[in-house]
C-alpha positions in Angstrom: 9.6 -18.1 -38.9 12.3 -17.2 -41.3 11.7 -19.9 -44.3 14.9 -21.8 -45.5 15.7 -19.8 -48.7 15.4 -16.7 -46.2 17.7 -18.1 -43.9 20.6 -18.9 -46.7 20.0 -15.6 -48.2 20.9 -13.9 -45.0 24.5 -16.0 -44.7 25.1 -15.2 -48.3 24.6 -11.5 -47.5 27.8 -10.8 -45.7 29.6 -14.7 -46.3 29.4 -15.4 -50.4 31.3 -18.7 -49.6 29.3 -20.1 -47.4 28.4 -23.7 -47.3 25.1 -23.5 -48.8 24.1 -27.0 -48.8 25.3 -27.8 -46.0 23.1 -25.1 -44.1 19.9 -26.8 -46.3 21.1 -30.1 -44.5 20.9 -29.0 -41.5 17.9 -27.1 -41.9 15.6 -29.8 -43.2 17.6 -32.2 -40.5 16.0 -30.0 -37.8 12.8 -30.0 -38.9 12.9 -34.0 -39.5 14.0 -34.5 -36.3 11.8 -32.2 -34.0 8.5 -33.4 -36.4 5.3 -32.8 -34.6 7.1 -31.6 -31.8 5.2 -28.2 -30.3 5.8 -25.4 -28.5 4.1 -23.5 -25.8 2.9 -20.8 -28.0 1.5 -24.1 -30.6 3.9 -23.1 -33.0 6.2 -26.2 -34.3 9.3 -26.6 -32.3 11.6 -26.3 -35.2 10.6 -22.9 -35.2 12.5 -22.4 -32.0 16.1 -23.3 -33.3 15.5 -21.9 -36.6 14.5 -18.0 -35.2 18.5 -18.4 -33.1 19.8 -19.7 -36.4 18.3 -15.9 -37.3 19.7 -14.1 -34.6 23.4 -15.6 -35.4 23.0 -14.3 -38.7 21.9 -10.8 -37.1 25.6 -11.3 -35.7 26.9 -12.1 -38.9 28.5 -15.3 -37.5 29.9 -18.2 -39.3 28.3 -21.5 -41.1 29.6 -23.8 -37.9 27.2 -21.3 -36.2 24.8 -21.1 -37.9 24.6 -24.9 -38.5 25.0 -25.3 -34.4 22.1 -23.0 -33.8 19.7 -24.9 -35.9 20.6 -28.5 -34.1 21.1 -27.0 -30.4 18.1 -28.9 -29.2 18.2 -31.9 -31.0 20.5 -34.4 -29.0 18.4 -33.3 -25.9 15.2 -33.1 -26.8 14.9 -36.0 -29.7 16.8 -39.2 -30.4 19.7 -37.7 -31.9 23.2 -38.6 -30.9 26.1 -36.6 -31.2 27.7 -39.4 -32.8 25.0 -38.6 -35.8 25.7 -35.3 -35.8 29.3 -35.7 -35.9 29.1 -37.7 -39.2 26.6 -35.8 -40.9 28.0 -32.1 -40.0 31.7 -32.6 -38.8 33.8 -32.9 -35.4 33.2 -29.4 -34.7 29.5 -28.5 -34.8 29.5 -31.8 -32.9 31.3 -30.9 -30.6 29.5 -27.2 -30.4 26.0 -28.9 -30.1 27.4 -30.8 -27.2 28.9 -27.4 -24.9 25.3 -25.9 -26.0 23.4 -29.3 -24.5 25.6 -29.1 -21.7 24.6 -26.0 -20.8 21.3 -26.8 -21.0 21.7 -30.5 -18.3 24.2 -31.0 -16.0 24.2 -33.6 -14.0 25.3 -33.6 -10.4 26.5 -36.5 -8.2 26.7 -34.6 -5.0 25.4 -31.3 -3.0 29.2 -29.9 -3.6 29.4 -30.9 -7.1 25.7 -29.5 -7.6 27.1 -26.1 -6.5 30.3 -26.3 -8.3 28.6 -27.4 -11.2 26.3 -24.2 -11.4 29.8 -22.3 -11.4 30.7 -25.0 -14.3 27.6 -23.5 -16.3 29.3 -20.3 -17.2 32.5 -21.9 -17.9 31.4 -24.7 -20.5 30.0 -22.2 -22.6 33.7 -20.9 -23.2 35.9 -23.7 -22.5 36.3 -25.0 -25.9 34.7 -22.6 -28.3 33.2 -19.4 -27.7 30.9 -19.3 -30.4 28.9 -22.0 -27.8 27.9 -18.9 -25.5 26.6 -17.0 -28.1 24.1 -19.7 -29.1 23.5 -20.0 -26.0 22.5 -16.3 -25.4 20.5 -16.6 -28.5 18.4 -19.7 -27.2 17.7 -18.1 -24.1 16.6 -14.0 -25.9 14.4 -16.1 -27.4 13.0 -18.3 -25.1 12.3 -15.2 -22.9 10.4 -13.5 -26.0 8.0 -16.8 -26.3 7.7 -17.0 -22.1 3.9 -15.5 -21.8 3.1 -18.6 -23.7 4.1 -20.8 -20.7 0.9 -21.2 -18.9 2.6 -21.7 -15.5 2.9 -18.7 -13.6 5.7 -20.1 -11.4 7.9 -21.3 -14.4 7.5 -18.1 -15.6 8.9 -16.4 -12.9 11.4 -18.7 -12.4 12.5 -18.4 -16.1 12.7 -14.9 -15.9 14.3 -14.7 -12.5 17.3 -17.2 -13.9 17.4 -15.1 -17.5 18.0 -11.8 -14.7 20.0 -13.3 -12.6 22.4 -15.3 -15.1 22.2 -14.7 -18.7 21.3 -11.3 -18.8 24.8 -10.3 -16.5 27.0 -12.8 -18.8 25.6 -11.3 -21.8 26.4 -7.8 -20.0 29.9 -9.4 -19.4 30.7 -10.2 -22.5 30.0 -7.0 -24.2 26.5 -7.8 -26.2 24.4 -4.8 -24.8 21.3 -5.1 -26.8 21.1 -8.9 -25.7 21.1 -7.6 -22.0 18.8 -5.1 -22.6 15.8 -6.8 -24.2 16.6 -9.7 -21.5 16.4 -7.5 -18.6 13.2 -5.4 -20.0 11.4 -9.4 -20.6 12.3 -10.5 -17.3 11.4 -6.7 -15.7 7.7 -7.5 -17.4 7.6 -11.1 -15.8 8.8 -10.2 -12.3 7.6 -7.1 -11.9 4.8 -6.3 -13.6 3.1 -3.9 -12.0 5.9 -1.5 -11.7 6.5 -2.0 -15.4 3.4 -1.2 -16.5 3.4 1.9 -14.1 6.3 3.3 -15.8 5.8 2.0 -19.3 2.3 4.3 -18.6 4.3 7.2 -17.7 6.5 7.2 -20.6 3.7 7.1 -22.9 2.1 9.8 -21.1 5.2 11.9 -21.8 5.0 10.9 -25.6 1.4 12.0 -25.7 2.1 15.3 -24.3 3.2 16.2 -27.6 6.3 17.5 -26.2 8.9 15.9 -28.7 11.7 16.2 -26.8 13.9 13.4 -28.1 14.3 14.8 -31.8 14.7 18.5 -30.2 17.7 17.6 -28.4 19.0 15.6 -31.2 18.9 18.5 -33.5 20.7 20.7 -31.2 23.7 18.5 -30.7 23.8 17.6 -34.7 24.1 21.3 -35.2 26.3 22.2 -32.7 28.6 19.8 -33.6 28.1 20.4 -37.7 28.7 23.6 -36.8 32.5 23.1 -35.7 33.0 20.8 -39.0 31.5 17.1 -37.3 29.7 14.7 -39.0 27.5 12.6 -37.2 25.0 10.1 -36.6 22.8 11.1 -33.3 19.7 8.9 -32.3 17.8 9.2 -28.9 15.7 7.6 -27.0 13.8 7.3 -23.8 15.6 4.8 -21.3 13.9 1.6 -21.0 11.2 0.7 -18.2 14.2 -1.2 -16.2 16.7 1.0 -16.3 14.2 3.6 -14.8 13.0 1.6 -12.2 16.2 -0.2 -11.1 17.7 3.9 -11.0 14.5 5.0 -8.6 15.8 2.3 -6.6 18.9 3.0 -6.2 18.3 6.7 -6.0 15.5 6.1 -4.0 13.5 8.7 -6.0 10.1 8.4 -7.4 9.5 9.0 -11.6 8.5 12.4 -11.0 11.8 13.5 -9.2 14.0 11.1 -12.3 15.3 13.9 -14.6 18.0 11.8 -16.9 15.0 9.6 -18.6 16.5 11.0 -21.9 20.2 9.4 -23.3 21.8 10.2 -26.8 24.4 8.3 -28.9 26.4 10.0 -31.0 28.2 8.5 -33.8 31.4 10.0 -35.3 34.1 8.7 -37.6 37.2 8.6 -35.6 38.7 8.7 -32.0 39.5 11.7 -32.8 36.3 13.2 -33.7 35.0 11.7 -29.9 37.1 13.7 -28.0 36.1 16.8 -30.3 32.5 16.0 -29.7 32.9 16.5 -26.1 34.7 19.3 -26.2 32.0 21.2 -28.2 29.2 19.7 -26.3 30.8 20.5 -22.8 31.6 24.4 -24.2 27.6 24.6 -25.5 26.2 23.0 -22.2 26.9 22.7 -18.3 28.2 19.3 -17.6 26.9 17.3 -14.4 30.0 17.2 -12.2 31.2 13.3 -11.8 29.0 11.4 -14.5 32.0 11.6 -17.4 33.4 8.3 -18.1 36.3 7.8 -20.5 36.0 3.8 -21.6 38.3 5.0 -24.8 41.5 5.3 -22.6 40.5 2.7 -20.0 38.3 -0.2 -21.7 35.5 -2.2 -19.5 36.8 -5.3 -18.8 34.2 -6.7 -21.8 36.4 -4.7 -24.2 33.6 -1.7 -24.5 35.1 1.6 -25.6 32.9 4.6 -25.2 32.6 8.2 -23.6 29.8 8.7 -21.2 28.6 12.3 -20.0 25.5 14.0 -18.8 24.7 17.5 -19.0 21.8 20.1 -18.4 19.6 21.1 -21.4 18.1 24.0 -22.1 16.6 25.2 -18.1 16.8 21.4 -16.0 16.2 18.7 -18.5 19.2 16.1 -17.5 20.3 14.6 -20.8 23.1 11.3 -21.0 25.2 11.1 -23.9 27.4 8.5 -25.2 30.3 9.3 -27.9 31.8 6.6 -29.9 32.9 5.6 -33.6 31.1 3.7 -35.7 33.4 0.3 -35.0 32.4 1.4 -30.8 29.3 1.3 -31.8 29.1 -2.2 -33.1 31.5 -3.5 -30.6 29.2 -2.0 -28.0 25.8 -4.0 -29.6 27.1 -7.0 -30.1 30.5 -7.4 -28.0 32.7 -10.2 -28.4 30.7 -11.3 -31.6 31.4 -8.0 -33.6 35.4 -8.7 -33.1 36.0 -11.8 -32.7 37.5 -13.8 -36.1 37.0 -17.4 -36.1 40.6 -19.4 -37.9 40.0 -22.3 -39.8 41.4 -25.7 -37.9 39.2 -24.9 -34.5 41.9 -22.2 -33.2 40.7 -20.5 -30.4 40.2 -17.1 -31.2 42.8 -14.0 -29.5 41.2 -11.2 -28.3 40.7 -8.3 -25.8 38.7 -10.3 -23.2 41.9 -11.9 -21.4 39.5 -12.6 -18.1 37.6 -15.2 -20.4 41.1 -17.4 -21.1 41.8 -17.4 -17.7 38.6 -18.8 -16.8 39.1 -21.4 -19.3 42.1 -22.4 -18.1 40.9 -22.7 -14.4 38.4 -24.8 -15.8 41.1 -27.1 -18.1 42.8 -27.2 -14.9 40.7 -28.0 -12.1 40.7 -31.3 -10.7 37.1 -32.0 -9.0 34.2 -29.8 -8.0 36.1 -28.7 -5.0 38.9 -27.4 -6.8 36.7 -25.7 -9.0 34.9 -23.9 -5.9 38.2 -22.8 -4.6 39.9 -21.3 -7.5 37.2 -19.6 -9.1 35.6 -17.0 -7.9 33.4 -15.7 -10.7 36.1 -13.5 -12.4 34.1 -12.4 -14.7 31.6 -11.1 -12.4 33.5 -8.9 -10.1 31.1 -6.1 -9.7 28.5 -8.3 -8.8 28.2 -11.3 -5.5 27.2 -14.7 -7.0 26.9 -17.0 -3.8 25.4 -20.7 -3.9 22.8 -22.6 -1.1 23.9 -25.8 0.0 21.7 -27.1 -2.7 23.7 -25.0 -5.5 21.1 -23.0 -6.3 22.7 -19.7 -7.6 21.1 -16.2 -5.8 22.9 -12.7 -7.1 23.5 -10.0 -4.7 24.9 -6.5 -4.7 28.4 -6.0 -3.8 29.0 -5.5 -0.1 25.6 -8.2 0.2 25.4 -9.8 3.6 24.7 -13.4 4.8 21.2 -11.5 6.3 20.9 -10.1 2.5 21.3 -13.8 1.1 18.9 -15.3 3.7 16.1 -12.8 2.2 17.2 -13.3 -1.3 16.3 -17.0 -0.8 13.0 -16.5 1.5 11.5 -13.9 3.5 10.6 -16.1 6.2 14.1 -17.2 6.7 15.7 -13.7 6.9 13.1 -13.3 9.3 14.2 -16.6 11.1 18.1 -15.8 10.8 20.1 -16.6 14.0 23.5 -17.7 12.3 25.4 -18.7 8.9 27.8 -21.0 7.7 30.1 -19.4 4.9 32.1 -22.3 3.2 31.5 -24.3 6.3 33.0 -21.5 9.0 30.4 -19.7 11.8 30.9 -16.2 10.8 28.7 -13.3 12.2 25.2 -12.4 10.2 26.9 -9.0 9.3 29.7 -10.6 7.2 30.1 -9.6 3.7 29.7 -12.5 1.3 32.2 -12.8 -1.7 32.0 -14.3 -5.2 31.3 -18.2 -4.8 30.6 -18.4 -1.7 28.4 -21.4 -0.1 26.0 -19.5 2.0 24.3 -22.0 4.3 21.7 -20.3 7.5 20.6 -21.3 10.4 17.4 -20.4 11.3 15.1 -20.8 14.8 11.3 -20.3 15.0 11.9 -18.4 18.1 14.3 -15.8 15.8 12.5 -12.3 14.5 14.2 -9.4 13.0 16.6 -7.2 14.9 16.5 -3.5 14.0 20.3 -3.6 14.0 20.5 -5.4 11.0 19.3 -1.8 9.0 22.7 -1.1 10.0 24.2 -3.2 7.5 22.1 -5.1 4.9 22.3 -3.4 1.5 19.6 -5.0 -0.4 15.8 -3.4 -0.7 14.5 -6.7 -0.2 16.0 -7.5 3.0 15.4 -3.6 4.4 11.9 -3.6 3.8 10.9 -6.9 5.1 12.6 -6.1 8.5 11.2 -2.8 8.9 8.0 -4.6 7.9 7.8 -7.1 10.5 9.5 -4.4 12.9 6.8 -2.1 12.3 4.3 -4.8 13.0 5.9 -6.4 15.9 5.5 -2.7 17.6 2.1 -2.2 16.4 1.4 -5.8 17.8 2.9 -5.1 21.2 1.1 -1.3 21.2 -2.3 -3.0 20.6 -1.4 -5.6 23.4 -0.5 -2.8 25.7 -3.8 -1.0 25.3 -5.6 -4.3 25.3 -4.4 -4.3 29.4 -5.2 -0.6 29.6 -8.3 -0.7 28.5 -9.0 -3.6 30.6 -8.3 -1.2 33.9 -10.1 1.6 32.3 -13.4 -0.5 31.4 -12.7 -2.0 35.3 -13.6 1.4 37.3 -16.9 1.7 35.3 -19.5 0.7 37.5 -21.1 -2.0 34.8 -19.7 -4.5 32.3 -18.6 -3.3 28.9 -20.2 -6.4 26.5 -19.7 -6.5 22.8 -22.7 -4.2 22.4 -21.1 -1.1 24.4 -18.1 -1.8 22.5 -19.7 -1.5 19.1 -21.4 1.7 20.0 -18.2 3.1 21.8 -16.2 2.3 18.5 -18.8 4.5 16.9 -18.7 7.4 19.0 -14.8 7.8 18.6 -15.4 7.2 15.0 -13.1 4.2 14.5 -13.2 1.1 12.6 -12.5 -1.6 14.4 -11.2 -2.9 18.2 -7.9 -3.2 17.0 -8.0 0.9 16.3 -9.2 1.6 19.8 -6.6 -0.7 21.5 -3.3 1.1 19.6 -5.3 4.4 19.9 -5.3 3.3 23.8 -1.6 2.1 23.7 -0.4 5.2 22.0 -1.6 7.2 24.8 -4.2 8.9 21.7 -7.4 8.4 23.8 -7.8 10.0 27.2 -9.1 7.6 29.9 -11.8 10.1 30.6 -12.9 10.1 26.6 -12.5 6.6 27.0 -15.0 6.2 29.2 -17.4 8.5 28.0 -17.7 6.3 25.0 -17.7 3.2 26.5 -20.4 4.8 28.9 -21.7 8.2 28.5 -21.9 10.3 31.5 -19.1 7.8 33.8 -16.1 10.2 34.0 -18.4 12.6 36.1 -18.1 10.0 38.4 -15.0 11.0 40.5 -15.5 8.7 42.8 -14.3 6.3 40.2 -10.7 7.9 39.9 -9.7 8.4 43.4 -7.4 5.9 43.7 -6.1 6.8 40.4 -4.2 10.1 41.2 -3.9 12.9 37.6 -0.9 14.6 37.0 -3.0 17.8 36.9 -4.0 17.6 40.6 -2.7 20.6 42.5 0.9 19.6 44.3 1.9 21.2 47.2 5.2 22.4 47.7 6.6 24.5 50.6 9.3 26.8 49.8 7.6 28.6 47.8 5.3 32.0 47.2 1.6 31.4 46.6 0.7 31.8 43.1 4.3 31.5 41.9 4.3 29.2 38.6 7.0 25.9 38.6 7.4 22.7 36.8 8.5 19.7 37.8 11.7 18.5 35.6 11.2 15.8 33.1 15.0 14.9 33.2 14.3 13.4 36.7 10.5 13.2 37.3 10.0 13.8 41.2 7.9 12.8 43.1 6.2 13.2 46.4 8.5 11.7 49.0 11.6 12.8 47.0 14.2 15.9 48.4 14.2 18.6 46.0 15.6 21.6 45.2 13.9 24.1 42.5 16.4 26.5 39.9 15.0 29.8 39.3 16.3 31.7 36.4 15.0 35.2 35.5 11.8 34.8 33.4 11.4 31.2 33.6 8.9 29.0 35.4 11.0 27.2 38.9 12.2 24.3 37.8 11.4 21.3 40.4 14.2 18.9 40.6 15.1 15.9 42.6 18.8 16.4 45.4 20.4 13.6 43.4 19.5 14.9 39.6 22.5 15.1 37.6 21.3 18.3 35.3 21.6 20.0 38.6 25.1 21.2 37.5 23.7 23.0 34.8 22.0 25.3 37.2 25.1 27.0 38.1 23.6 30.3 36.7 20.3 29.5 38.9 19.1 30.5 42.3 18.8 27.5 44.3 15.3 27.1 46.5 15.4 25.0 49.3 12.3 23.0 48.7 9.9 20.1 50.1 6.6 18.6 49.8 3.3 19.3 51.3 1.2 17.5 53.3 -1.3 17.1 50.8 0.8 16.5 47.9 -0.6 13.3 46.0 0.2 12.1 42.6 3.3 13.1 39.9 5.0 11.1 37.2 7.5 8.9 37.4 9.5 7.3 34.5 10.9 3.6 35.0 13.2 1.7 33.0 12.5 -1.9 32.0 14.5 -4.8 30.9 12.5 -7.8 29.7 12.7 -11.1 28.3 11.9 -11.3 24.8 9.2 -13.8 24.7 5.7 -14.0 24.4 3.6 -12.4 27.7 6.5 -10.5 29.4 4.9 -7.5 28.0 1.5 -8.2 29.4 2.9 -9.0 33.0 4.4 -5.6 33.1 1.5 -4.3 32.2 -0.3 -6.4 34.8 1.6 -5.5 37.8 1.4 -1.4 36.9 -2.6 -2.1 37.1 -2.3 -4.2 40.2 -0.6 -1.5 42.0 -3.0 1.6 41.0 -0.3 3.1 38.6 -1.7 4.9 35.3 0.2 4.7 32.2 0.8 7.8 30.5 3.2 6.8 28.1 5.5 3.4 27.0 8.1 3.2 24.3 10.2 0.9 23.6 13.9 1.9 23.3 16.1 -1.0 22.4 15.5 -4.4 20.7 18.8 -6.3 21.5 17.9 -10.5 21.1 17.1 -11.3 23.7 15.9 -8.7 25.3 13.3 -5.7 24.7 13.8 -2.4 26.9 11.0 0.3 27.6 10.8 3.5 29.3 7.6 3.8 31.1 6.0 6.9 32.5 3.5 6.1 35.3 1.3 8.2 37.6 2.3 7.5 41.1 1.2 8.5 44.7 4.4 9.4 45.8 8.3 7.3 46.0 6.7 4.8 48.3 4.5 3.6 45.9 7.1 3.9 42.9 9.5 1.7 44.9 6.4 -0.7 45.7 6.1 -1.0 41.5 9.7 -1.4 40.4 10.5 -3.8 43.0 7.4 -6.1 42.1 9.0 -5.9 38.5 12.2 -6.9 40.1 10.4 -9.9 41.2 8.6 -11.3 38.1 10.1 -13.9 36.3 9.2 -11.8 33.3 11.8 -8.7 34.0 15.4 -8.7 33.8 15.7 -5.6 35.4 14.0 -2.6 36.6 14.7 0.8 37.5 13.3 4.4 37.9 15.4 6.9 35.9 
């Protein structure tokens, strides 16, 4: 904790007239007025404003500032009144404590003046004095650096979550880099911390290796560029742990396959030396096509000025480099704080960031929360969606984010349950793209489960993996299901009854770990019924007696038409089956293809002999594919299932094909006696109350 002669020394350092007793006042005022007051880590509260009183003299800022960073926390968390404060430091820290308390508790009247109010958040900070946000940044760099004191896991998180979400973007916004750096990389360790550790392991593993790549590179561009007459200041470093992992995201690429872990600055004296920088470095060393950025001619919004490229070093390493002047540089660190110049008289400063007076004066303006709502739109965060619940709790989203994107932000479980949405009050479709500020409300149904359409348009990692999660176990559910009623015809031909006990010790002969194994293994068509039965009962499936009514697909057919010994195949394009008219297509050194009269790949046989073709008397068994339309609700997959086992017919494959709410289709593939008893089957499904509709393909 920086002592109060440490604290005055610092102002004095770059502000000789400072108020010096007036920053003692306010020092030993703080520390009167917080007491005995602790904090989380048991250090004494006052240690809290005094550390932000620091980090405003890290930004060089003013006495007013300095002064308003050592009370920030006293009107709301002792009995001090702005009124005091006013009369003891003057109108304007007064009125600077007051946009920094604000900040900290609003107070809401109404669910629509809740969520304007969070909007409100951003805007106080700059409606009066802009010197309010940067205390305000402060507070909250180093709250985050004290949060593994806070013994509540969930206040943690939820800390973190609102320092990622909110301040570390605004700090990003208004230029001051390094804030939104060490906020990101704090909140990173909170939220995510086994992916943090991961790679903060990996980067210390390439630090170990011995391999010093950093200063190499650094030596090669100061000499190439000393070389051609340039002076420069060139520092490296590896990118930090977020930045890596939020770029394998995005890339979706793991560490190993990352190859720009590396970035440089380099520091010269004048614009002009910038653009002469790059030109040497681009002649020494390929540049990656599409990663130059010129922020010298065209500024970021934030006012940031800087030259970005990558190239390739020496055989594949991918290095970033930034070129900028030494005025850049600062600009860059610290943002509006390392340009802005405070006028005596409370005269709001002129600037570069234009976007940050117009939000003030939407805010001057504004009548009511609804006003607000509809006239800003988060300006300042354009390349980023900010939408509100009902509730006004504030979730950010990527641009192009979907209502189905927001529903997941909020909750798993009510992505999952997603049927509709409300977007400022108006039934839009789930696919809609949400914009800045808007009030996201979603309806939700217990009956609702992820559609495998929405892939098609969510943009969020969250919301893709949960509903290829719960697609992926839905299927896996319904396979296991399915097997559960194929097994049950299996185990019914065996002439005793399969208990727990034959179970266990069938488990063990197939070598798998549990029922639920077997019954997928037995939906996925991975398990013969013969094996099957073996296991369950060794020596059964000698027992033909047991399969007759169950006809094989590798019984022999008979066909007239054709020679004796003469090798066909029946089409899979139409599947016939005994009972059907066929033709077969003979083409020189292929098998005869066996087709059905009414087959529309017929027409491709226009460079075939036809063969005039028909069953034989003794032809018994084929397989016939049917198509399946059910309701999607619990059982209909189990009746299906049920009347192919009532009527004898053995399943050699299922798959489901579409998932359209609220229906499931499937393509089965069923061993029949012949058309007669393929009609018998898809007009039962016509029948149940379970099918939609059924036909043979």
């Amino acid at each position: 904790m920086l002592r109060q002669y440490e604290l005055v020394e610092r102002v004095k350092d770059y502000d000789p007239d400072a108020d010096e007793a007036l920053i003692n006042r306010a020092y030993v005022f703080s520390v009167q007025k917080h007491g005995s007051q602790k904090r989380a880590s048991g250090d004494p509260y006052f240690s809290h404003p005094i550390e932000v009183a620091g980090l405003m003299t890290d930004l060089k800022m003013d006495v007013e500032t300095i002064i308003t960073a050592l009370l920030h926390d006293t009107v709301e968390d002792t009995l001090t009144t702005i009124e005091e404060v006013e009369r003891l430091f003057g109108p304007k820290v007064a009125e600077m404590v007051d946009g920094v308390t604000k900040l900290s508790k609003i107070e809401a009247q109404t669910e629509n003046e809740r969520a304007a109010e969070n909007l409100r958040k951003f805007l106080l900070a700059m409606s009066n004095d802009l010197r309010v946000l940067l205390v305000k940044l402060a507070d909250r760099l180093h709250n985050m650096r004290t949060l593994k004191f806070i013994s509540s896991a969930d206040k943690r998180k939820r800390i973190a979550r609102e320092t990622m979400d909110i301040f570390a973007p605004l700090a990003e916004r208004v230029g001051m880099y390094e804030y939104m750096r060490e906020m990101q990389m704090l909140s990173f360790r909170e939220l995510e911390p086994e992916a943090y550790e991961t790679i903060c392991g990996r980067l210390d593993q390439i630090k170990a290796s011995g391999e010093n790549q950093v200063e190499t590179i650094a030596e090669s561009l100061k000499a190439e560029l000393a070389a051609h007459g340039l002076t420069a200041e060139i520092s490296g470093r590896e990118k930090h742990p977020y930045s890596i992992w939020r770029k394998m995201a995005e890339r979706h690429v793991s560490f190993e396959q990352m190859t720009d872990i590396i970035a440089f600055r380099v520091i010269v004296d004048s614009i002009e030396d910038c653009y002469a920088a790059l030109g040497h470095i681009h002649r020494k060393w390929k540049m990656i096509p599409g990663r130059f950025k010129d922020y010298i001619s065209t500024p970021k919004r934030n006012g940031y000025r800087s030259l970005h490229t990558a190239i390739i070093h020496g055989q594949s390493m991918r290095v970033e480099i930034q070129i900028r002047t030494h005025e850049m540089h600062r600009q860059s660190e610290y943002g509006l704080a390392a340009h802005w110049a405070y006028k005596q008289g409370g005269t709001r400063p002129d600037g570069q960031a234009g976007w940050i007076r117009d939000l003030i004066e939407i805010l001057d303006t504004a009548q009511d929360a609804d006003e607000l709502l509809e006239h800003t739109r988060m300006a300042m965060y354009q390349d980023r969606i900010f939408a509100f619940t009902p509730k006004g709790a504030l979730h950010q989203l990527p641009k192009g984010a979907t209502a189905i994107d927001f529903a997941y932000a909020v909750h798993t479980n009510l992505g999952n349950k997603a049927v509709g949405v409300l977007i400022n009050g108006r039934n839009v479709p789930l696919r809609t793209p949400l914009a800045n500020g808007d009030i996201v409300e979603i309806l939700k149904s217990e009956g609702q489960e992820p559609q495998t359409s929405w892939l098609g348009f969510v943009t969020t990692g969250k919301a893709r993996a949960a509903i290829r999660r719960y697609v992926r176990d839905k299927e896996r559910e319904e396979t296991a299901a399915m097997g559960r009623v194929i097994f049950d015809e299996i185990a019914g031909r065996l002439p005793v009854k399969i208990g727990k006990k034959a179970l266990k010790q069938a488990l063990e002969r197939l070598q798998m770990a549990d029922e639920t194994e077997l019954m997928l293994a037995v939906g996925k068509n991975q398990i013969s019924d013969v094996a099957l039965m073996d296991a369950l009962v060794p020596g059964s499936s000698s027992d033909q007696a047991a399969l007759r009514e169950f006809p094989r697909q590798d019984r022999a057919i008979s066909i007239k038409g054709l020679t004796p010994g003469v090798a066909f195949q029946l089409a899979e394009c139409c599947h016939p089956v005994p009972g059907d008219r066929i033709v077969g297509l003979r083409r020189q050194g292929e098998n005869i293809e066996v087709h059905t009269i009414d087959c529309l790949n017929l027409v491709s046989g226009v460079d075939a002999d036809w063969i005039d073709l028909s069953w034989g008397g003794d032809s018994d068994g084929a397989t016939a594919r049917i198509r399946a339309i059910l309701y999607n609700r619990p059982g209909t997959l189990a009746d299906m299932a049920g009347i192919f086992s009532h009527h004898k017919a053995n399943i050699v494959n299922l798959k489901l094909t579409n998932r359209d709410q609220p229906f499931h289709t499937y393509e089965s593939d069923l061993e029949v006696h012949d058309v007669g008893h393929l009609m018998q089957i898809i007009m039962a499904l016509r029948a149940s109350e379970s099918v939609a509709r059924a036909e043979r393909i």
